[in-house]
N, C-alpha and C positions, 0 to 999 in steps of 0.2 A: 193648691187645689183650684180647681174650676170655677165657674159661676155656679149661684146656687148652692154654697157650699151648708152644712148644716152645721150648729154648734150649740154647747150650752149654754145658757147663760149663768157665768160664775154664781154670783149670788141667790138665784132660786132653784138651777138646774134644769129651768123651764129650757126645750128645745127651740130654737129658731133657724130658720133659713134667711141666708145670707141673701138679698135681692139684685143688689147695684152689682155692675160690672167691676170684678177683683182688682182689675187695671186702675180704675181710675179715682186715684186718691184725693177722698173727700176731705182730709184732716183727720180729727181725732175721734169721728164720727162716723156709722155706716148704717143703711136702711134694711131692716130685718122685718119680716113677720113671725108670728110662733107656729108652731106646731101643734096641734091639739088630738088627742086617740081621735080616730075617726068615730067612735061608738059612743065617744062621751060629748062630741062639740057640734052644733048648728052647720047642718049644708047650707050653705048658697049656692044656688046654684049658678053654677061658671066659674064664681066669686072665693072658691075655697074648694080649690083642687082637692082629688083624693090620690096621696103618695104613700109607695111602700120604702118604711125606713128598718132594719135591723129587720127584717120580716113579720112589722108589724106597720099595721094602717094607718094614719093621718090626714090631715086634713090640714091645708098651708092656708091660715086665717089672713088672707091678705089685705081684707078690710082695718085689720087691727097692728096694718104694717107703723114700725116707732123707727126713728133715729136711736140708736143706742151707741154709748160711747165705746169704742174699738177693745179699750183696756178689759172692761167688763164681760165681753165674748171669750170661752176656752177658746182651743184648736179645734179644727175641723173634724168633724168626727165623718163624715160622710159627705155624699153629691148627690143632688136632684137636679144632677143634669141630662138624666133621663127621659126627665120632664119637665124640659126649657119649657116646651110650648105651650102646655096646660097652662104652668105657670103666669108667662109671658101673653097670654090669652085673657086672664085672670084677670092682671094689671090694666091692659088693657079697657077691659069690662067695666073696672072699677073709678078710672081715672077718665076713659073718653066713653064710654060707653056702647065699644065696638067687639 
């Protein structure tokens, strides 16, 4: 699957989106943010896109992005490559502040 790809996370079922480029293997480790109901989580604005997953709203907590171990992530269930750019825009924001 693409970049961006979404997944669960085994152990809580919490959704996250996949950040880093799929290509390039970090080890046994990969940079995710969560997904949170857009109705239930804090806008930032810029800072925490609003994406449609399963045809339902979200919002990609990218402030609250973790390193999480590779093992611990299902398969892909979905892509928000839709919305590289929000995304990518986001990161951005958050890291250079552009």
């Amino acid at each position: 699957m693409s970049g961006y790809s979404v997944h669960r996370l085994k152990a809580s079922g919490q959704r996250v989106v996949r950040l880093q480029y799929p290509r390039l293997d970090t080890g046994a480790t990969v940079l995710v943010a969560p997904l949170y109901p857009a109705e239930k989580a804090l806008e930032l604005k810029i800072v925490t896109p609003r994406v449609e997953v399963d045809g339902s709203e979200f919002l990609v907590a990218t402030h609250l992005l973790a390193a999480v171990q590779q093992k611990d992530i299902g398969p892909p269930e979905a892509t928000l490559a839709a919305y590289e750019y929000v995304i990518a825009n986001a990161i951005n924001r958050l890291f250079f502040g552009i």
